[in-house]
C-alpha atoms as an extended CHARMM CRD file, in Angstrom:
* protein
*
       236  EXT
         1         1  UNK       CA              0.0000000000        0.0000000000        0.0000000000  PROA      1               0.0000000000
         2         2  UNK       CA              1.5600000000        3.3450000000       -1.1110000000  PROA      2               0.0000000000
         3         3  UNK       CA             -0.9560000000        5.7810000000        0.2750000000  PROA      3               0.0000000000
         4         4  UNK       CA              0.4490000000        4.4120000000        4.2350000000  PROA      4               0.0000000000
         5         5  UNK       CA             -1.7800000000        7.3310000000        6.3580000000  PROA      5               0.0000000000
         6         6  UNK       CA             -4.6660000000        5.8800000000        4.7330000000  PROA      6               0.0000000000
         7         7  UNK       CA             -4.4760000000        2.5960000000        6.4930000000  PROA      7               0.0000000000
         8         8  UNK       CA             -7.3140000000        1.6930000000        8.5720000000  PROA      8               0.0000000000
         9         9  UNK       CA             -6.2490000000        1.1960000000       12.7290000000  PROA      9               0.0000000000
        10        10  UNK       CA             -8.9920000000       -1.3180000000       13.2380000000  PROA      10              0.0000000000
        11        11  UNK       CA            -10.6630000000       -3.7320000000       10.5210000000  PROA      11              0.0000000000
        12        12  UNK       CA            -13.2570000000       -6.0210000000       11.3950000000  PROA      12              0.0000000000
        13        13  UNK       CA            -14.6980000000       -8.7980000000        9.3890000000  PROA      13              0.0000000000
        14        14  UNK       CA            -18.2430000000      -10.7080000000        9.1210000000  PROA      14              0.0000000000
        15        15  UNK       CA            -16.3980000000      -14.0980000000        7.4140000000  PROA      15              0.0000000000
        16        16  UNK       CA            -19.3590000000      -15.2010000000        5.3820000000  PROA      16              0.0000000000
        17        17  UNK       CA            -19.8240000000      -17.4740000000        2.3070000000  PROA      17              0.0000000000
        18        18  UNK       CA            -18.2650000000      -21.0500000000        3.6380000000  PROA      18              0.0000000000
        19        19  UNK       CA            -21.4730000000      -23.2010000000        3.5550000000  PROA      19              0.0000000000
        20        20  UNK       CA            -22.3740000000      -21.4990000000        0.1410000000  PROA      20              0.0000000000
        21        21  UNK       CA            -18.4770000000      -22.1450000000       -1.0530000000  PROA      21              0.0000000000
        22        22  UNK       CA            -18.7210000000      -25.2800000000       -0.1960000000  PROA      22              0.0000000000
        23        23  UNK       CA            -22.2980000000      -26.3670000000       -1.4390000000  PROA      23              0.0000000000
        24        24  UNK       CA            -21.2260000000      -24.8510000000       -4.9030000000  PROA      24              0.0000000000
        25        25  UNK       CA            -18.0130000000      -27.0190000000       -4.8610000000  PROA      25              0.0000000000
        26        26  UNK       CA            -20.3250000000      -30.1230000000       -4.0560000000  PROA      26              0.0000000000
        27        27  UNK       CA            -18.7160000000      -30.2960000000       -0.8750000000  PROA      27              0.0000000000
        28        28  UNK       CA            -20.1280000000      -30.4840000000        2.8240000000  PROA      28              0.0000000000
        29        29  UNK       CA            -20.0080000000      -27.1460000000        4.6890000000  PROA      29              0.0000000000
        30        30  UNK       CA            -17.6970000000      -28.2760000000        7.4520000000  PROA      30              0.0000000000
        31        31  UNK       CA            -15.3030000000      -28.3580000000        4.7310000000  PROA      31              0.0000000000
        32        32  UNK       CA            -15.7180000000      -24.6870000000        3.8140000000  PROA      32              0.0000000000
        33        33  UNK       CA            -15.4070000000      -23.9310000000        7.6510000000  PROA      33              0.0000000000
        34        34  UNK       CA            -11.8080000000      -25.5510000000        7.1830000000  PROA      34              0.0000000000
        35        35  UNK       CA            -11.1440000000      -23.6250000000        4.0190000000  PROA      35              0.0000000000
        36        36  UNK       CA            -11.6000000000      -20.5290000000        5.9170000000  PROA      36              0.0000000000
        37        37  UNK       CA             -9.3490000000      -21.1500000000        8.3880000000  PROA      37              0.0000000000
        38        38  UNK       CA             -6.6010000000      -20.6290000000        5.4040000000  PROA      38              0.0000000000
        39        39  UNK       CA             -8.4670000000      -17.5720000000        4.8490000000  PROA      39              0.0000000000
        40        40  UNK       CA             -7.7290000000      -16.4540000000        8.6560000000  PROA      40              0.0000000000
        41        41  UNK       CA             -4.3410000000      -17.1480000000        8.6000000000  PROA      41              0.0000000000
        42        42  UNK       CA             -4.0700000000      -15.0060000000        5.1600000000  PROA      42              0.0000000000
        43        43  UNK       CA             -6.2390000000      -11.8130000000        6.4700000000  PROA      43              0.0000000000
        44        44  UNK       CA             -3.6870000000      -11.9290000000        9.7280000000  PROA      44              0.0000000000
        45        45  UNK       CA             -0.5830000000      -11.7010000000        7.3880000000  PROA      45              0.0000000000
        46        46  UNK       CA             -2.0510000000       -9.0690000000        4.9800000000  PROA      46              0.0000000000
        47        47  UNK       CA             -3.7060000000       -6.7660000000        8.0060000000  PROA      47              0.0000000000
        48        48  UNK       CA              0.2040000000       -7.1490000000        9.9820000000  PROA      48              0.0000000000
        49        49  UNK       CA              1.9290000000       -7.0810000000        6.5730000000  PROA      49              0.0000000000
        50        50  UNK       CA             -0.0120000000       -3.6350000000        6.2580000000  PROA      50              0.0000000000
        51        51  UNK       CA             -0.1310000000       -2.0450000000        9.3830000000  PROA      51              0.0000000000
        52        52  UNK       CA             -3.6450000000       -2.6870000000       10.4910000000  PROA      52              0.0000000000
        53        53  UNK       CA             -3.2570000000       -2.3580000000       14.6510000000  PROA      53              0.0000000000
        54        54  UNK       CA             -6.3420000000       -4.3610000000       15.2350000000  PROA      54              0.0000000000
        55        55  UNK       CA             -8.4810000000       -7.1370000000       13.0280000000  PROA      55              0.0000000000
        56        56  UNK       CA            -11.6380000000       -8.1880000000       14.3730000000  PROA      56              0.0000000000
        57        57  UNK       CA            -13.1370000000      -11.2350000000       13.0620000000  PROA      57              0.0000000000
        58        58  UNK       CA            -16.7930000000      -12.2410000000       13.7570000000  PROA      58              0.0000000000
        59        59  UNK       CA            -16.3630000000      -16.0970000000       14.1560000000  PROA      59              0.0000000000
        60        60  UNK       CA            -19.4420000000      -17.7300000000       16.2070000000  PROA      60              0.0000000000
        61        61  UNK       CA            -22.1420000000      -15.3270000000       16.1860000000  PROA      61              0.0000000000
        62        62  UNK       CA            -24.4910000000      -16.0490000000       19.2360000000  PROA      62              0.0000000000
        63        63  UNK       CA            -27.2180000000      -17.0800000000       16.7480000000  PROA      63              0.0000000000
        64        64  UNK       CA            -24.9040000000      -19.6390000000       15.2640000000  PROA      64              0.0000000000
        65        65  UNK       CA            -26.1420000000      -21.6890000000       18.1620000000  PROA      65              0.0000000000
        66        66  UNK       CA            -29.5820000000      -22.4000000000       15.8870000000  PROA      66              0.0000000000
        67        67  UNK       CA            -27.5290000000      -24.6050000000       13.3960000000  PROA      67              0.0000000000
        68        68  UNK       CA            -27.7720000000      -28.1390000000       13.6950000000  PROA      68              0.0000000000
        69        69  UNK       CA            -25.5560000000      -29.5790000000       16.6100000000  PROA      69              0.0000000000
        70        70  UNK       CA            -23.3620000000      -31.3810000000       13.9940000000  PROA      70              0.0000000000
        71        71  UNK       CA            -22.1780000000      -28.6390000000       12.6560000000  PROA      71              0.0000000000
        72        72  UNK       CA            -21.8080000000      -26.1320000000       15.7740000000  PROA      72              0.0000000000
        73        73  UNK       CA            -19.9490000000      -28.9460000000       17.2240000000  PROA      73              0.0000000000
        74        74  UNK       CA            -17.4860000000      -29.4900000000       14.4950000000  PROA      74              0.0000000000
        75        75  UNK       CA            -16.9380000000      -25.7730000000       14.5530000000  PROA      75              0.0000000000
        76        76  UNK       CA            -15.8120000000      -26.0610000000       18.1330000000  PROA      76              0.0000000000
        77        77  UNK       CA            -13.6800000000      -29.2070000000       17.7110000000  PROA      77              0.0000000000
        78        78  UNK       CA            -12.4170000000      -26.4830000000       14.5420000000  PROA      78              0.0000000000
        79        79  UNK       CA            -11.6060000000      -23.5910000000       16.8140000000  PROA      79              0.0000000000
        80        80  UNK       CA             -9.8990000000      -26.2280000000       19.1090000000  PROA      80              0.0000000000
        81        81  UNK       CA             -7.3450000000      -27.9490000000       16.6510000000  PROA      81              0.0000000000
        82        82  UNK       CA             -6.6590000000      -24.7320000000       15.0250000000  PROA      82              0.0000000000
        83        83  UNK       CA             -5.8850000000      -22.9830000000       18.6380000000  PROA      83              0.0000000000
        84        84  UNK       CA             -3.0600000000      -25.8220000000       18.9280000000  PROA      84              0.0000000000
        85        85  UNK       CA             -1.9680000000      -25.6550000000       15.4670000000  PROA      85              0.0000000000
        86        86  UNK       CA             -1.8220000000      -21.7020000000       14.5520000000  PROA      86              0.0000000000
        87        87  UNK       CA             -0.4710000000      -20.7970000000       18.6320000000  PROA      87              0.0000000000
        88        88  UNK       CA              2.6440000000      -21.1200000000       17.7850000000  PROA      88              0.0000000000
        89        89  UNK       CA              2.4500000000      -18.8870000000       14.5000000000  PROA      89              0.0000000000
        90        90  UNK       CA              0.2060000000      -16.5560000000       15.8350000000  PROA      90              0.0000000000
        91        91  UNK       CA              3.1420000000      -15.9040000000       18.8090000000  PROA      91              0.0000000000
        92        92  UNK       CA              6.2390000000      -15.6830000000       16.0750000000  PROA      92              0.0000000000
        93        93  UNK       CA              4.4400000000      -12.9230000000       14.6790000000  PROA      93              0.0000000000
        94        94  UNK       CA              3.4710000000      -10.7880000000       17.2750000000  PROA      94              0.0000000000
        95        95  UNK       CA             -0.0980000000      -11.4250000000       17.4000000000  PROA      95              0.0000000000
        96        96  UNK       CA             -2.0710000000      -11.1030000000       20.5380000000  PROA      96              0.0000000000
        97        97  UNK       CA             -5.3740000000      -13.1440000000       20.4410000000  PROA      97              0.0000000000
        98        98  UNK       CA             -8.3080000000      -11.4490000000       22.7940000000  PROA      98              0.0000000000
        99        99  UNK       CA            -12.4600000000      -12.6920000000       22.7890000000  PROA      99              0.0000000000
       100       100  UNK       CA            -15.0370000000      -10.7770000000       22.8940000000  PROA      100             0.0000000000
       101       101  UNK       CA            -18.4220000000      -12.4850000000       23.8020000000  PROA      101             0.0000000000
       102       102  UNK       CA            -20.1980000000      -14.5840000000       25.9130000000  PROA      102             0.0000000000
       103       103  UNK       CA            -18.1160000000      -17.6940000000       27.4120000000  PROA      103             0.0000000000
       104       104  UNK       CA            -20.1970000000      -19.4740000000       29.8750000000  PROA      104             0.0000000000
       105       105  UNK       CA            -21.7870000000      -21.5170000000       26.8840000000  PROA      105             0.0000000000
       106       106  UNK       CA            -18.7500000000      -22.8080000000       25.7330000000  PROA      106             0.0000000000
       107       107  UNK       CA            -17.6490000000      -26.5860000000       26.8170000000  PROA      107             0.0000000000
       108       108  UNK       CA            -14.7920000000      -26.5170000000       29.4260000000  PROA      108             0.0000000000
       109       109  UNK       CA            -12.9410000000      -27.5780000000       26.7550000000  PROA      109             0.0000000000
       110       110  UNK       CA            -13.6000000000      -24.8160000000       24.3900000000  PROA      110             0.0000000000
       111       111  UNK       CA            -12.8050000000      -22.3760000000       27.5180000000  PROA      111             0.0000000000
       112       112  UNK       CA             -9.5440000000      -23.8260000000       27.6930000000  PROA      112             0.0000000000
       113       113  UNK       CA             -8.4920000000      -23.4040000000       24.6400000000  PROA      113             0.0000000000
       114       114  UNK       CA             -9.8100000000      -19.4640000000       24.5820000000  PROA      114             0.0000000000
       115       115  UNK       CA             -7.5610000000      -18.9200000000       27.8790000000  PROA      115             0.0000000000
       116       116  UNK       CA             -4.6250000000      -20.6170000000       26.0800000000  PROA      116             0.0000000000
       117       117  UNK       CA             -4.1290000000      -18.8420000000       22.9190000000  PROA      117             0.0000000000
       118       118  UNK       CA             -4.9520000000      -15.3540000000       25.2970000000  PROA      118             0.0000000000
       119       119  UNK       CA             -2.5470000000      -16.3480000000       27.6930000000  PROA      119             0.0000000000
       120       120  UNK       CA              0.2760000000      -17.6170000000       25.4420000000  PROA      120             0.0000000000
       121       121  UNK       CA             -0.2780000000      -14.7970000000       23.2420000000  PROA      121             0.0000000000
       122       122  UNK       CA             -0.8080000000      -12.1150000000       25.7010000000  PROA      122             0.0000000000
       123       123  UNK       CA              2.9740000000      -10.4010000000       24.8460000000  PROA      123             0.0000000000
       124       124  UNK       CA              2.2290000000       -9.8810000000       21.1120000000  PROA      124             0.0000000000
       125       125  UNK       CA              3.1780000000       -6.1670000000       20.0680000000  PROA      125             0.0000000000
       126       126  UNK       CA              2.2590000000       -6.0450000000       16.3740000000  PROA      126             0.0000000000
       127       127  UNK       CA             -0.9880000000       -6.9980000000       15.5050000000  PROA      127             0.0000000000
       128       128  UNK       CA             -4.1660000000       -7.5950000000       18.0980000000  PROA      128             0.0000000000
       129       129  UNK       CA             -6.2070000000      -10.2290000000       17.2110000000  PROA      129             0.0000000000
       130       130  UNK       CA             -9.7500000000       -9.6390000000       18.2260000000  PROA      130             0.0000000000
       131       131  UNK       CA            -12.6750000000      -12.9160000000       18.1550000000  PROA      131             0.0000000000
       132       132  UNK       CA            -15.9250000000      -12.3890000000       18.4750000000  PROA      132             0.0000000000
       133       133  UNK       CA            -16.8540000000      -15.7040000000       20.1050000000  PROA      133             0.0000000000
       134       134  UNK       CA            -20.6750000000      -16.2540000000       21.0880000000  PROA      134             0.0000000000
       135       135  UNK       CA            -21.0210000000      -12.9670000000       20.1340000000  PROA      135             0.0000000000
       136       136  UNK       CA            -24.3670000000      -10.7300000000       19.8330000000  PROA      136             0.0000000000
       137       137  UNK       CA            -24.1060000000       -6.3770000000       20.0210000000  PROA      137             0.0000000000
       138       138  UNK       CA            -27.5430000000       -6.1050000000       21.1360000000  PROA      138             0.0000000000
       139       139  UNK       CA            -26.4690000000       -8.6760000000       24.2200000000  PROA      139             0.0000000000
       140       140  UNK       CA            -23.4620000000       -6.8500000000       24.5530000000  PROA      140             0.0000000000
       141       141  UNK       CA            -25.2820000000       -3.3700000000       24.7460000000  PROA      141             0.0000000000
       142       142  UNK       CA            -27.8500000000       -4.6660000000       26.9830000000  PROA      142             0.0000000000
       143       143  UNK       CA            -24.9960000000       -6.1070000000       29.3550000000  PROA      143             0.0000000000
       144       144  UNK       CA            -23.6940000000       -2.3610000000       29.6780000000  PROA      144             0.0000000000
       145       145  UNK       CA            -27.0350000000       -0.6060000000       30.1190000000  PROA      145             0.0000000000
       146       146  UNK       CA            -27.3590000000       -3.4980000000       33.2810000000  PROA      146             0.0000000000
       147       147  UNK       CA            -24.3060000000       -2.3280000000       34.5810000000  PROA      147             0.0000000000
       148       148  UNK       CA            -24.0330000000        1.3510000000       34.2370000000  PROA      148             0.0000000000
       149       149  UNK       CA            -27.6430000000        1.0130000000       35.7810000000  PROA      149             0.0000000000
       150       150  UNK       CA            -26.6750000000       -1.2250000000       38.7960000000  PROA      150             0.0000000000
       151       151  UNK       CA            -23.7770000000        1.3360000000       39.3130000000  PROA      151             0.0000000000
       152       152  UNK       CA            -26.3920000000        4.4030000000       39.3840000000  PROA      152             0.0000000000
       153       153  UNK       CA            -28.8710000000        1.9830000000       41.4250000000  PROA      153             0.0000000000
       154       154  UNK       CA            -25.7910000000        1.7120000000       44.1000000000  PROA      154             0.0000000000
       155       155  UNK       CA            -25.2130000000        4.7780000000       44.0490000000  PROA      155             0.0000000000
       156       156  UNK       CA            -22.0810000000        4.7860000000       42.4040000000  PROA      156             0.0000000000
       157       157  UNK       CA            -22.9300000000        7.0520000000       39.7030000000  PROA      157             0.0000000000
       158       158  UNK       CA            -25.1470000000        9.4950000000       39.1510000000  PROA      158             0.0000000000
       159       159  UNK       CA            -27.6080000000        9.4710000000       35.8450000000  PROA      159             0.0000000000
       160       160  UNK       CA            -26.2550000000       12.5770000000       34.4010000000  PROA      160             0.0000000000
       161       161  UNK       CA            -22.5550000000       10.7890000000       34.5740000000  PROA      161             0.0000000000
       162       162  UNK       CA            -24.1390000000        8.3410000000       31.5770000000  PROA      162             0.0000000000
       163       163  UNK       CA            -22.0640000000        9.3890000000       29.0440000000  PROA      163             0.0000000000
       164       164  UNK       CA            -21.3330000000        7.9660000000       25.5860000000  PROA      164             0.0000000000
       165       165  UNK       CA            -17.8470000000        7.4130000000       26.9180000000  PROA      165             0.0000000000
       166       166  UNK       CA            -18.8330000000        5.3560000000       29.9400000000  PROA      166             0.0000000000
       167       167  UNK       CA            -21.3590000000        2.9660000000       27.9600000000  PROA      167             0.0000000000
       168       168  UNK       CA            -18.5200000000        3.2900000000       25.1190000000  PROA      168             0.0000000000
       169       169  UNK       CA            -16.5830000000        1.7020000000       28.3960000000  PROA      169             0.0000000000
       170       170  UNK       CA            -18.8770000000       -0.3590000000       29.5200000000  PROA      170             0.0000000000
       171       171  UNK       CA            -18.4540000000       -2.9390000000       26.4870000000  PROA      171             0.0000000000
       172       172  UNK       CA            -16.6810000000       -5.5660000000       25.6290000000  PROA      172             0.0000000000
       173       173  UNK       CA            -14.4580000000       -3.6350000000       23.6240000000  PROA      173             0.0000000000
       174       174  UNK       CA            -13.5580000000       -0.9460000000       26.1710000000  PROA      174             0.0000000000
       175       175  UNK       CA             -9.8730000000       -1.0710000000       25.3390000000  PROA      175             0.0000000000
       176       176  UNK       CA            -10.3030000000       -1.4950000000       21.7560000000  PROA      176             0.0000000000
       177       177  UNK       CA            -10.6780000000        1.1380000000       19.3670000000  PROA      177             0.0000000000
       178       178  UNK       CA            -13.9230000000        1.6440000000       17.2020000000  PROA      178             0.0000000000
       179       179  UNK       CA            -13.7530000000       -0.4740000000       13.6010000000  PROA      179             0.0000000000
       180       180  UNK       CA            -12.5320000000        2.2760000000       10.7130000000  PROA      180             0.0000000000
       181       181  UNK       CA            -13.5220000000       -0.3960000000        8.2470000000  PROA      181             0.0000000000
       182       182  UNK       CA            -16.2130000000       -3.3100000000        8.1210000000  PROA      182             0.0000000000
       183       183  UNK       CA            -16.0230000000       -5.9390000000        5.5000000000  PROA      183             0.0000000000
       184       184  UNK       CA            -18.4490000000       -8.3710000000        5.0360000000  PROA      184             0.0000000000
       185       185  UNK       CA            -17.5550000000      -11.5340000000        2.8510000000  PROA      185             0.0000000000
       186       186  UNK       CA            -19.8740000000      -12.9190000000        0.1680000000  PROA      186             0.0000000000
       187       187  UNK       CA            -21.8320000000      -10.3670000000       -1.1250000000  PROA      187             0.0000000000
       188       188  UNK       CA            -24.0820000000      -10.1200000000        1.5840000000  PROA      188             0.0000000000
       189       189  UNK       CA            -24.8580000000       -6.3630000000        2.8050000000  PROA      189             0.0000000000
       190       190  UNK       CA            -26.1420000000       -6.0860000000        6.4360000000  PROA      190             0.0000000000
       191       191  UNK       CA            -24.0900000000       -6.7690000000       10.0580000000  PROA      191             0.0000000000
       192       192  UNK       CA            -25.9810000000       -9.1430000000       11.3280000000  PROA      192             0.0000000000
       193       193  UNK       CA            -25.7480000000       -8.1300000000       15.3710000000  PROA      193             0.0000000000
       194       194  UNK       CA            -21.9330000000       -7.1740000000       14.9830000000  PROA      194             0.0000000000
       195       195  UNK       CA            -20.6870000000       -4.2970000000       16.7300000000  PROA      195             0.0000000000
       196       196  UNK       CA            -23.6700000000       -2.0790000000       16.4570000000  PROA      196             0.0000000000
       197       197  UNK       CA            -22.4230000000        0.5440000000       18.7540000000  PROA      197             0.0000000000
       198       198  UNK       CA            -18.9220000000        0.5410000000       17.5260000000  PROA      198             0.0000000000
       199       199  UNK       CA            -19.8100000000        0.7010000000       13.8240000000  PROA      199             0.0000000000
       200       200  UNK       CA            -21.6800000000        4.1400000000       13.7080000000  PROA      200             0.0000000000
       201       201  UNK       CA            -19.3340000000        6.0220000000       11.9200000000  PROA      201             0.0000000000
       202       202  UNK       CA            -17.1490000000        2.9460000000       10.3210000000  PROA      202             0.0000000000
       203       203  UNK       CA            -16.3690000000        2.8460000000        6.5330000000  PROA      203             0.0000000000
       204       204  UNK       CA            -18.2940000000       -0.3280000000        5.1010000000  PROA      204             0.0000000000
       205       205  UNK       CA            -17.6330000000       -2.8680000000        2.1900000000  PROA      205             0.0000000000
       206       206  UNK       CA            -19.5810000000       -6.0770000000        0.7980000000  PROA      206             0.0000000000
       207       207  UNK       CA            -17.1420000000       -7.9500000000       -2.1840000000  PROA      207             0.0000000000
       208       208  UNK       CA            -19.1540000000      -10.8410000000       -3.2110000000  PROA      208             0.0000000000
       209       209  UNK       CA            -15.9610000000      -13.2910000000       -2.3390000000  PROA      209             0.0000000000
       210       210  UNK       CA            -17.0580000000      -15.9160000000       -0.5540000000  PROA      210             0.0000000000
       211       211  UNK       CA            -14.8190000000      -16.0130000000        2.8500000000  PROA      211             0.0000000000
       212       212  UNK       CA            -13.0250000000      -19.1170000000        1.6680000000  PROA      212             0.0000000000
       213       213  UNK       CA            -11.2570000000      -16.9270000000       -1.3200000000  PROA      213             0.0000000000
       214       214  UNK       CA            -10.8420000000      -14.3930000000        0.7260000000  PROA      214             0.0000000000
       215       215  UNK       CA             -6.7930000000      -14.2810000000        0.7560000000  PROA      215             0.0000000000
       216       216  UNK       CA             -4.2160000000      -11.5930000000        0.8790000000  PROA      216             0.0000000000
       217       217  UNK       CA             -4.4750000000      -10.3760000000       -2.6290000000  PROA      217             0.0000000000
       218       218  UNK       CA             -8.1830000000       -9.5370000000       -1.3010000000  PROA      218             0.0000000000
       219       219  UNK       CA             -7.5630000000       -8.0430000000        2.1310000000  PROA      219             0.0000000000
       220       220  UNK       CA             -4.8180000000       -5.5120000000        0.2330000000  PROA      220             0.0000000000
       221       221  UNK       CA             -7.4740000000       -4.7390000000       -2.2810000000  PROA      221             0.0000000000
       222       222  UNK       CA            -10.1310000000       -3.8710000000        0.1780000000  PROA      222             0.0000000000
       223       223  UNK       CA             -7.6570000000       -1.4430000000        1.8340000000  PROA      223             0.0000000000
       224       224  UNK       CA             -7.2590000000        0.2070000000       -1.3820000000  PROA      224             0.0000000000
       225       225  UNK       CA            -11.2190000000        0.6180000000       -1.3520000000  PROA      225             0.0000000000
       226       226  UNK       CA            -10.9880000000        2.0370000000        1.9560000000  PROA      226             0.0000000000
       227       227  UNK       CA             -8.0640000000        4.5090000000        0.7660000000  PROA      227             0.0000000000
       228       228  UNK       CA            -10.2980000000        5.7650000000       -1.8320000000  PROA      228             0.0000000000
       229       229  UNK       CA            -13.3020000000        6.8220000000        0.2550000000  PROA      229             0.0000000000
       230       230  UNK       CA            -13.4410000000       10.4260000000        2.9310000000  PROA      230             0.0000000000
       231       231  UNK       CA            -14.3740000000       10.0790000000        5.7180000000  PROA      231             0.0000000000
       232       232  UNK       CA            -16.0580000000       13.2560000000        7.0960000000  PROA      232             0.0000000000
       233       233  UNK       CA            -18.1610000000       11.8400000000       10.5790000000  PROA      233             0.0000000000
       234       234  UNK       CA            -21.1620000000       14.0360000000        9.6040000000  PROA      234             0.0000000000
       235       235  UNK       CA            -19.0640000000       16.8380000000        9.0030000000  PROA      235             0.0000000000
       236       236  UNK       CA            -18.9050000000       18.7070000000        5.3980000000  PROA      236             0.0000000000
């Protein structure tokens, strides 16, 4: 990328298209879940290769719990093998793994393996990592309202101290900063419960890829997209 101040801090993606890759291919969608782990590994090499601070991927939406068990179970078994096998990568390059989202659905297993990649990854300088993991926004917002309004129901606050700041802190993402770009895979154009909130004034972009083609050559293309566009937050 030549035009370097144009690089977005924070990219997020919705990783869609894998079932629909793999259907086309006349293969079962488990194996376009395993594609796009390829895909992963490709987006976290283009977004460090670029400069990109902080890539947010949106990997087990809350309402991915409504697919049949089969296949939310062999995307946990996924997340599991590919915790052992990409650890090690993940810590040679620099890249610190956080989760945002629920955890006290996940097997004790799955737990595990989120505090081991966060743990053995926690020293990683140039790239965070960010997985939305039995993630919803609209849970996540709801969870902050709760609290600011147990803190003002203790006392601990008054009402007029609600502040976008303090639900802005209130999140799961409190130390992260807000997307600057939001790409969603395959075509499809909406954000499906992802980072509501965060997204207000974020720059947005819908290639029809399917996630499992989504590779470097992609990533560095939507960051010329992204270079291209002014961003004015309302302002003229």
């Amino acid at each position: 990328m030549e035009n370097i101040e144009r690089i977005p801090t924070h990219v997020a993606i919705i990783m869609d298209g894998n079932g629909r890759w793999a259907k086309a291919l006349g293969k079962e969608r488990y194996e376009g879940h395993i594609e796009g782990v390829d895909s992963v590994r490709e987006c976290i090499k283009a977004a460090r290769r670029n400069g990109v601070k902080y890539l947010t991927l949106y990997a087990f939406s809350t309402e991915n719990w409504g697919r049949p068990a089969e296949e939310v179970n062999a995307l946990m078994e996924l997340f599991c093998k590919s915790v052992i096998a990409e650890t090690p990568q993940l810590v040679e390059q620099g890249v610190r793994v956080v989760m945002i989202g629920r955890r006290d659905r996940f097997s004790e297993r799955v737990c595990s393996h989120l505090e081991q990649i966060e743990r053995e990854t926690a020293d990683g300088k140039h790239l965070t990592l960010v997985l939305a993991f039995d993630y919803s926004s609209r849970d996540e917002i709801t969870t902050a309202v709760k609290a600011l309004a147990t803190k003002v129901a203790a006392g601990e606050i008054a009402v007029e101290d609600i502040s976008e700041q303090s639900v802005s802190q209130s999140l799961y993402t409190a130390d992260i900063p807000d997307p600057d770009f939001i790409i969603r895979t395959s075509g499809e154009c909406r954000l499906s419960n992802f980072l509501l909130w965060q997204a207000s004034y974020a720059e947005m972009y819908f290639p029809t890829t399917m996630w499992p083609d989504f590779k470097q050559e992609q990533f560095d293309q939507a960051l010329e997209v992204y270079a291209s566009r002014e961003r004015r937050y309302g302002k003229l």
